[in-house]
C-alpha positions in Angstrom: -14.2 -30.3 19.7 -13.6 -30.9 23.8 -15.0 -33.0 26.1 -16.8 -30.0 27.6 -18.1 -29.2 23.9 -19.6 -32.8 23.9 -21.1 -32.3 26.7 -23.5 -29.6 25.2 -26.5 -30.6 23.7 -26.7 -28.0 21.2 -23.2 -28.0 20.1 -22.6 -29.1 16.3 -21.0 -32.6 15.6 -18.6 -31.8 13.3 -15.5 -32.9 12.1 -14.0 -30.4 10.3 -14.9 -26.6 10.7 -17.0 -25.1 8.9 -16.0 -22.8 6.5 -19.0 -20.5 6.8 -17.4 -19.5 10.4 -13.8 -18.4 8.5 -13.0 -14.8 8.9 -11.8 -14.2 5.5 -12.8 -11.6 3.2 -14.5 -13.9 1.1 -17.0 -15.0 3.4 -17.7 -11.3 4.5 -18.6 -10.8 0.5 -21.1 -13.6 1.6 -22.5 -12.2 4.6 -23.0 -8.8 2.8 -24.5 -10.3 -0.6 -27.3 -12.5 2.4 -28.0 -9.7 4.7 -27.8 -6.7 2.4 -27.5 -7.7 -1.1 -29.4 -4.9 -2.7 -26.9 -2.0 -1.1 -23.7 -0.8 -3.5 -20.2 -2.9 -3.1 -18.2 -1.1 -5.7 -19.0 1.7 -7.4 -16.4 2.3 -10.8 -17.2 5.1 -13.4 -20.7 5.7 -12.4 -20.9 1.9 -12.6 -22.3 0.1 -9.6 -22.0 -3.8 -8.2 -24.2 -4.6 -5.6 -22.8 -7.2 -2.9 -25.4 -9.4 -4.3 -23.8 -9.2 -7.8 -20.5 -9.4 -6.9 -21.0 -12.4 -4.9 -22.5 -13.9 -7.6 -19.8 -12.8 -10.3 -17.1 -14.1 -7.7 -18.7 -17.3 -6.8 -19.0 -18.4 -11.0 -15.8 -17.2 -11.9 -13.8 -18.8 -8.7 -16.3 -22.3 -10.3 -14.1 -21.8 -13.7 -10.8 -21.3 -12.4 -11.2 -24.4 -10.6 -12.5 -26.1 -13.7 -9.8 -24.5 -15.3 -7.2 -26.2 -13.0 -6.9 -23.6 -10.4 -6.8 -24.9 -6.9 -5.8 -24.4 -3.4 -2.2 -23.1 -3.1 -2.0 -22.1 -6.5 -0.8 -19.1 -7.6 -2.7 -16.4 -9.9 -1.1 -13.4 -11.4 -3.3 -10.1 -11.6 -2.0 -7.8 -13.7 -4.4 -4.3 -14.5 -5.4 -1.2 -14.1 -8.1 -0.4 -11.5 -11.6 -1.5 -11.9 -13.9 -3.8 -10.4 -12.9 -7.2 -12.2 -10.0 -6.9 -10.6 -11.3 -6.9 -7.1 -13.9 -9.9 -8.4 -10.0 -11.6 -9.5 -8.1 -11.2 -6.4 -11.7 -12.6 -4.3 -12.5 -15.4 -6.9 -8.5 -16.5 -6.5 -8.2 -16.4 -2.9 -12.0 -18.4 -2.8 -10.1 -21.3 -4.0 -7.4 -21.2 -1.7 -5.4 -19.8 -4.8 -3.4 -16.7 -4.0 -3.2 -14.3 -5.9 0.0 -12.1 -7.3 -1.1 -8.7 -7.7 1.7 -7.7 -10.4 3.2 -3.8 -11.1 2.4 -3.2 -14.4 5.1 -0.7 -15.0 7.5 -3.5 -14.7 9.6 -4.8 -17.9 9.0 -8.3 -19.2 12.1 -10.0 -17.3 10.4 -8.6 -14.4 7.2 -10.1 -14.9 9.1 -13.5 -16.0 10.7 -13.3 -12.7 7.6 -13.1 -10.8 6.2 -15.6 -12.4 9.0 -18.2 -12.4 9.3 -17.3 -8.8 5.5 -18.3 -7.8 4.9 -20.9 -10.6 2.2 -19.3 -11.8 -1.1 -21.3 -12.8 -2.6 -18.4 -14.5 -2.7 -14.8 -15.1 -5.7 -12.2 -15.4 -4.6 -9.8 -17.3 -6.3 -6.3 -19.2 -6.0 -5.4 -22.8 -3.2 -2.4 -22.5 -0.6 -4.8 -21.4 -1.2 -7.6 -24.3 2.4 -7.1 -25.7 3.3 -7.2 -21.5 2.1 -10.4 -21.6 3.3 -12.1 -24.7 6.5 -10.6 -24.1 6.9 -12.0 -20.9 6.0 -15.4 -22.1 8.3 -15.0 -25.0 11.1 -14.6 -22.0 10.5 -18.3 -21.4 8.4 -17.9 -18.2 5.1 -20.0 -17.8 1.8 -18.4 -17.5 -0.5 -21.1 -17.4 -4.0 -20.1 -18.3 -4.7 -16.9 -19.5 -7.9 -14.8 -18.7 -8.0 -11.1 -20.3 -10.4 -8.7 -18.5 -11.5 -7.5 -22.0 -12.5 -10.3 -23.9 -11.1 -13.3 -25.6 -8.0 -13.0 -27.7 -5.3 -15.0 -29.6 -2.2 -13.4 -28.7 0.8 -12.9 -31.6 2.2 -15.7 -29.8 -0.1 -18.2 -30.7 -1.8 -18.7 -27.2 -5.5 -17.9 -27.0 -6.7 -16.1 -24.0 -10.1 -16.5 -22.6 -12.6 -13.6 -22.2 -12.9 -12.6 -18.2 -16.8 -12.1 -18.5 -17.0 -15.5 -20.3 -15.8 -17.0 -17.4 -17.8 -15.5 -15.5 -21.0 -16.3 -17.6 -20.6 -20.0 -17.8 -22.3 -19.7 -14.3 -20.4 -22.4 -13.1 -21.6 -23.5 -8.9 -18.9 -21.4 -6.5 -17.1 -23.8 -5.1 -17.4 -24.9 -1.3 -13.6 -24.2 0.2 -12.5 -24.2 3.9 -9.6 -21.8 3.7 -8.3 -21.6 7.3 -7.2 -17.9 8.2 -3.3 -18.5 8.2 -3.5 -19.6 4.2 -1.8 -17.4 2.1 -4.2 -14.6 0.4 -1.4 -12.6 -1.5 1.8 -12.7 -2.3 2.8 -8.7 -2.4 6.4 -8.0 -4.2 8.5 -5.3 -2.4 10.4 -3.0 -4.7 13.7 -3.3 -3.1 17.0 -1.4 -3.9 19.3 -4.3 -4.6 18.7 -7.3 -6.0 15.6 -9.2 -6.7 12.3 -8.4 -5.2 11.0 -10.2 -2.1 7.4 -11.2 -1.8 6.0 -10.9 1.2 3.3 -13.3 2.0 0.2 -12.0 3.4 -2.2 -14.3 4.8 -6.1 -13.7 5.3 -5.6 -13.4 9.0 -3.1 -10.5 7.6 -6.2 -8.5 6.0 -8.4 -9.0 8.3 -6.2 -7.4 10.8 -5.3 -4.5 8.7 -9.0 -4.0 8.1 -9.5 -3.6 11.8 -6.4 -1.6 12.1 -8.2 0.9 9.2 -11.8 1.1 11.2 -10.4 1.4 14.7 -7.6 4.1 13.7 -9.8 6.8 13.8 -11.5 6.1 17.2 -15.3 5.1 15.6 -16.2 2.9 13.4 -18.5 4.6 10.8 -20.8 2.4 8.8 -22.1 4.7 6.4 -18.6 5.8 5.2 -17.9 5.6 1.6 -14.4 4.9 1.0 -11.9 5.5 -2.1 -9.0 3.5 -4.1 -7.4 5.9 -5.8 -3.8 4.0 -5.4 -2.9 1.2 -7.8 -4.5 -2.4 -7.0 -1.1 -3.8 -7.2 0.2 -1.9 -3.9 -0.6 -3.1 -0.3 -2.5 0.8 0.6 -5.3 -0.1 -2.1 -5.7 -4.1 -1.1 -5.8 -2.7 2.4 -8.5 -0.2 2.1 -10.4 -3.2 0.0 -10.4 -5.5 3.0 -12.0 -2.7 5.3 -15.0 -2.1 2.8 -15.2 -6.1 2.6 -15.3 -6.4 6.4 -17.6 -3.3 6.5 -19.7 -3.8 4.3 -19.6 -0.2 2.5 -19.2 0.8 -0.7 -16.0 1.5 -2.5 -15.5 4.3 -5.1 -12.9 3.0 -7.1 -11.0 5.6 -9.4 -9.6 5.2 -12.8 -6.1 5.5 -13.2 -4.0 7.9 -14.9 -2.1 11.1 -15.0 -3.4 12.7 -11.3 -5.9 15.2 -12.1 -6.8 16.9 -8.5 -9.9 18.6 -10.1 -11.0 15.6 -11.2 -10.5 13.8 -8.1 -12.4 16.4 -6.1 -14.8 16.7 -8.6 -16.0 13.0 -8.0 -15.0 13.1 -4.5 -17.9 15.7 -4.7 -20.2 13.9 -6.7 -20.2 10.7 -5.0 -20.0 11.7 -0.7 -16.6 9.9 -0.2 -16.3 10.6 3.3 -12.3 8.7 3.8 -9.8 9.5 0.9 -6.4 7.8 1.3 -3.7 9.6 -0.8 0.0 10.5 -0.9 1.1 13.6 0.5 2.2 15.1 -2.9 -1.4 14.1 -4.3 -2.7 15.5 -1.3 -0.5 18.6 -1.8 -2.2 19.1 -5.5 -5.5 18.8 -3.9 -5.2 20.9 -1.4 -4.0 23.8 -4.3 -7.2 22.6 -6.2 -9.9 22.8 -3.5 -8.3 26.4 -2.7 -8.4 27.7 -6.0 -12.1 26.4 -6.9 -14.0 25.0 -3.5 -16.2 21.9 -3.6 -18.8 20.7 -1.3 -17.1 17.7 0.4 -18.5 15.4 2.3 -15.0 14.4 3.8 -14.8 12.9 6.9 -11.3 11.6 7.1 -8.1 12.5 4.9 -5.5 9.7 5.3 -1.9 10.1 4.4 1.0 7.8 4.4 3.6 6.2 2.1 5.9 9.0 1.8 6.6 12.0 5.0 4.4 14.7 4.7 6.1 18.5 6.0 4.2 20.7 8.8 3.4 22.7 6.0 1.0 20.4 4.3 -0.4 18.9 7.2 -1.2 22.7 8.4 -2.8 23.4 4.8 -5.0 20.2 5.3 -6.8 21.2 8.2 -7.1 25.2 7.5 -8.7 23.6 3.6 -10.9 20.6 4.8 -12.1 21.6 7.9 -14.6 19.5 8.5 -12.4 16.5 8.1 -10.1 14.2 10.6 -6.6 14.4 9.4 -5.0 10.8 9.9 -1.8 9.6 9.3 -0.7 5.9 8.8 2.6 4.2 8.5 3.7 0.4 7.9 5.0 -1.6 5.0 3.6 -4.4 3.0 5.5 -6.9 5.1 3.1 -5.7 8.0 -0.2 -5.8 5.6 0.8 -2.5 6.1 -0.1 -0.4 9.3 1.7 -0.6 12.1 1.0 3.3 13.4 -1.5 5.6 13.3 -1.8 8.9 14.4 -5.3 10.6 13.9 -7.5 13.6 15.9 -6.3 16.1 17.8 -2.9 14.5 17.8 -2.5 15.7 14.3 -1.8 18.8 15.5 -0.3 18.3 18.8 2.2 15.8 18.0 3.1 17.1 13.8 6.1 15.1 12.8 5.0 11.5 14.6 3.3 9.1 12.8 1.4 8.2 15.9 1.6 5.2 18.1 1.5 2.0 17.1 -2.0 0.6 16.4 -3.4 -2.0 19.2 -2.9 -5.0 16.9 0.6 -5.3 17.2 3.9 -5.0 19.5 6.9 -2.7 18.7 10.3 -2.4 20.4 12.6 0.2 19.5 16.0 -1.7 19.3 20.2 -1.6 18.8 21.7 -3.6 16.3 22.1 -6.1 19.4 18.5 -5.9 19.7 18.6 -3.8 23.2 15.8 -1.7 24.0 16.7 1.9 23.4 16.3 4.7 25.9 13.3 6.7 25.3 13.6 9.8 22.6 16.8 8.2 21.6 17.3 6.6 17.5 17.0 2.7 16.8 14.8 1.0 14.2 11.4 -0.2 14.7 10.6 -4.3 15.2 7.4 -5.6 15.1 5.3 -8.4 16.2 1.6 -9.4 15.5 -1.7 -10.4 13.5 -0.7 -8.2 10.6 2.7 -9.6 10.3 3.4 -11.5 7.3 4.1 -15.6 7.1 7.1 -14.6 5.7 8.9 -14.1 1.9 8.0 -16.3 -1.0 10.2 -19.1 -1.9 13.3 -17.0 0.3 14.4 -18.5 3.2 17.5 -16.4 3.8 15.8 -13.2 3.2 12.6 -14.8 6.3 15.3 -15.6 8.3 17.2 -12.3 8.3 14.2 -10.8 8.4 13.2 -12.2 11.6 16.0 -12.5 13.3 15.8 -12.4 17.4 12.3 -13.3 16.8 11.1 -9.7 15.7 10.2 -8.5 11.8 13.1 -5.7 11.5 11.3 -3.1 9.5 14.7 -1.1 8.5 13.0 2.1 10.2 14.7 4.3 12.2 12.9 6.0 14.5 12.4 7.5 18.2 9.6 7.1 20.4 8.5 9.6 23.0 7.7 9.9 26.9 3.5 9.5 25.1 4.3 6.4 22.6 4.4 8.7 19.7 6.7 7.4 17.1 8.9 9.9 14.8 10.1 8.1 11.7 14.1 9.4 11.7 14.7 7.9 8.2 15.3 4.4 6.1 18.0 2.9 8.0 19.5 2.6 4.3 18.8 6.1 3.3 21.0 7.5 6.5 23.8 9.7 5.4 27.1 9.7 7.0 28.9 13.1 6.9 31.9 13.8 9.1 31.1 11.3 11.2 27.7 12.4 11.5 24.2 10.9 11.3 21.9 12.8 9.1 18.9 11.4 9.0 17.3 12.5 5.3 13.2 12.9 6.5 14.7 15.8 9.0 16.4 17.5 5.7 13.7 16.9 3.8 10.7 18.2 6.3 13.1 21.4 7.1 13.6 22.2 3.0 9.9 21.8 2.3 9.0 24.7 4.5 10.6 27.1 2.2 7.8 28.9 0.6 9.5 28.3 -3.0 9.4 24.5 -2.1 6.7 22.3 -3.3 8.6 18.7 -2.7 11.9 17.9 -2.0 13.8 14.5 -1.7 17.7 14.6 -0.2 20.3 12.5 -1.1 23.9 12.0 -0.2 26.8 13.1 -2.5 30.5 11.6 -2.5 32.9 14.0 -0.7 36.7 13.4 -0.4 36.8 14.8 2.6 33.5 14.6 4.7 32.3 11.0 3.1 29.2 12.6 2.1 27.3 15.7 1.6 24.0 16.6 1.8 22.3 17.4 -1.6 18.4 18.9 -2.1 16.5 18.0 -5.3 13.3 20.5 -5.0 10.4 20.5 -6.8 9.4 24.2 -6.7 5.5 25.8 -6.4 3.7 27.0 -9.5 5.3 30.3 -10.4 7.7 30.2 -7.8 11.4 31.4 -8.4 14.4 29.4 -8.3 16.0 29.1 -4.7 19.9 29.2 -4.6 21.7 26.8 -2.2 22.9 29.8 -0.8 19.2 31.1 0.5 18.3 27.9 1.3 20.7 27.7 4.0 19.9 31.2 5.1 16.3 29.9 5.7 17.5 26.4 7.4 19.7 28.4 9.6 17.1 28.6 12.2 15.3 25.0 12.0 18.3 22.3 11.6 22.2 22.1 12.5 24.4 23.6 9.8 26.0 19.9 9.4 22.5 18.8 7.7 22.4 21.7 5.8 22.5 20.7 1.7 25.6 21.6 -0.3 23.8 21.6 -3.4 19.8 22.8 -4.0 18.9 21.4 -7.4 16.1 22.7 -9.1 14.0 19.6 -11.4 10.8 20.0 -13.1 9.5 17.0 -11.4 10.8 14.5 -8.7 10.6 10.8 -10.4 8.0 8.5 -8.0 7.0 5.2 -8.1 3.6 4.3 -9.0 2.4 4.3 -5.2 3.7 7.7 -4.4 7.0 7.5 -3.5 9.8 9.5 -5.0 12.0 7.3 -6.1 15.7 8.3 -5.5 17.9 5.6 -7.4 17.4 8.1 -10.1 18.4 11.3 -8.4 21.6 9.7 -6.9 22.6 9.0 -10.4 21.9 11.7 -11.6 23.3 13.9 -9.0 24.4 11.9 -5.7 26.5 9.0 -5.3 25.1 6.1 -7.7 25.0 2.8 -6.1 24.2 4.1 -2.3 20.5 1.9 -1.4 
């Protein structure tokens, strides 16, 4: 408090602030469950929480963590499939203080050990599937602490009782009274990496809430009676993110089960329930799109987001011409910046295919050198950041901070160029660039081109060993349903006339699937084994 705020009779004399005026998710759960309880929070299976219930549900279970040892600064591991509990989790953690450690739960146990050596975990919530996860993990000699299973109590082949999630919550223990000021970690997100161990990438609350402005303002309107969609794995930064705008909002969240994707399904509920904003991948939204052709639904779509992975003229084209009625918006970021850094929504879509838009009004960009020098504009350097959504920095890795930010900017590791307008083009993963003849080839450009081809569903490129050029281009294509089998040959035919002959692939190999991680992404440390130059990340 000032001397001027002394001066004002009405002003509150208090030491310490109070943590009703915190701009944390948390407290928005409060505000919602006071000024409209009654209205839908989360919405799972034809299951509904109101914000009344989940505020209630969060308040007693965050009361027996803490009775359970859990307090501010610890570290929680959540490790499930998506449904609400684990939303309740991740709140009831971060109420403390705590943060919580959304965990990958296609990782192996050494992985999990790792992750929880790394944070010192004090607990882990944890669903029934991934019981053997669990004990094997422990069994690796990493520390779990308390153990909370979202589907009831259990005594584990190891010998170590876990406690029913629901018990917790029905002790009805008082929610504790926490200030948690906005730079105090709220998640600790693990990046994938390609070499070594993963980095975790600590995200504050200040972090969310800036990404949840980042999702409402995107579009140009903030629509309050939008219904939204997880349809991603909790685990990844794109669901989290969506979660913090329907917890600043105050609108209800569908959140879908996961699985093998199942387009008719999804446009089947997508129906059923009035989402109006669906956030997917562009290869689910390719599916989709296929789906909704082949048997139309009435949708009440307002906005179709896509990010994560590039998404070819093709597709974006086939989005507008099969949801008409809908905004096409594309996003682009990485956990490290909570995630969105650009957006590119509206008529833009159209007028500017291949960008990713400009970069939201919440943060600062450069384009740079490697002597961090300003690039010319339209000319190739990666993308730096500043900002609100930028994270504090990796957990427990100072060299990796420190490279990180080195020159006082968060190095992304994207190349890209930026236009006379501000609209960025995403070139490629400065690690994914391919060198051939002394040539840049920048694999997004290959990759956009090859998808065009009519036979082409999906393609990822990768670069090959050569003797004599370094490397060579190679095309791993995933072709369209009852498509024939395109020859390298014809494939260059067809590029002849949309990319330099230099980019052009040497190979075009034909795979039933392209392997992708479990937020979308095709993974390519497979395909260069398989057919590229192992060891290139």
């Amino acid at each position: 408090m000032t001397d001027s705020d002394a001066r004002i009779p009405w002003f509150p004399q208090v030491e310490e602030p109070r943590f009703s005026q915190r701009r944390n998710w948390n407290n928005q759960v409060r505000v919602h469950a006071l000024m409209r309880g009654a209205a839908p929070a989360l919405r799972y299976r034809g299951a509904t929480r109101t914000w009344a219930q989940l505020a209630d549900r969060v308040g007693a279970l965050a009361g027996a963590l803490a009775e359970r040892g859990v307090g501010f600064g610890d570290r929680v591991l959540v490790l499930g499939l998506n449904r609400p509990e684990y939303v309740e989790a991740v709140l009831a953690v971060t109420a403390l203080g705590a943060i919580a450690v959304p965990v990958n739960f296609r990782l192996a146990p050494p992985e999990v050990a790792f992750l929880a050596q790394d944070t010192a975990a004090a607990a882990i919530v944890y669903e029934a599937p991934f019981d053997r996860l669990v004990e094997a993990t422990a069994a690796s000699g990493a520390a779990l602490g308390a153990r909370i299973r979202f589907d009831g109590a259990r005594d584990g082949a190891d010998g170590v009782r876990s406690e029913g999630f629901d018990d917790l919550v029905a002790e009805g223990r008082p929610a504790p009274i926490v200030d948690v000021p906005d730079d105090t970690p709220a998640l600790i997100m693990y990046t994938s990496g390609t070499t070594g161990r993963p980095k975790g990438a600590v995200l504050t609350h200040a972090n969310m809430q800036a990404q949840a402005l980042n999702n409402l303002l995107a579009p140009g309107s903030v629509d309050h009676a939008a219904i939204g969609a997880v349809a991603v794995p909790m685990f990844h930064i794109a669901a989290l993110g969506v979660l913090a705008s329907t917890l600043l909002d105050g609108v209800l969240a569908v959140i879908f089960p996961l699985g093998a994707f199942d387009a008719a399904e999804v446009l089947d509920t997508l129906e059923a329930e009035g989402i109006t904003t669906m956030f997917m991948v562009p290869a689910q939204w390719q599916q989709a799109v296929l789906e909704q052709q082949a048997r139309p639904r009435r949708l009440a779509l307002k906005y179709v987001w896509w990010g994560a992975a590039p998404a070819s003229r093709t597709l974006l084209e086939s989005l507008y011409e099969t949801f008409p009625q809908a905004t096409v918006c594309a996003v682009f970021g990485q956990t490290e910046m909570s995630p969105i850094t650009c957006a590119l929504t509206g008529d833009d879509t159209l007028r500017k295919i291949g960008s990713v838009g400009r970069v939201v009004r919440t943060c600062a960009a450069r384009v740079v050198d490697p002597d961090m020098n300003d690039v010319p504009v339209g000319e190739v350097g990666e993308i730096v950041y500043r900002g609100p959504n930028l994270m504090a920095g990796y957990w427990n890795n100072l060299e990796a901070t420190e490279t990180a930010f080195a020159g006082g900017w968060f190095h992304s590791g994207d190349l890209v160029r930026q236009d006379e307008e501000g609209f960025v083009y995403i070139i490629d993963r400065a690690k994914d660039m391919i060198i051939s003849g002394g040539e840049n080839i920048y694999c997004v450009e290959v990759e956009s081109a090859v998808a065009a081809h009519p036979s082409v569903l999906d393609a990822a490129v990768i670069g090959r060993a050569d003797p004599k050029w370094g490397e060579t281009v190679v095309a791993v294509v995933q072709l369209r349903p009852g498509a024939e089998p395109v020859t390298t040959e014809q494939m260059s035919q067809f590029l002849t006339e949309r990319i330099a002959r230099y980019k052009h692939p040497r190979d075009v190999i034909v795979v039933d699937t392209l392997p992708r991680n479990a937020a979308g992404k095709i993974t390519k440390a497979p395909l260069r084994t398989d057919f590229g130059t192992a060891g290139i990340s």
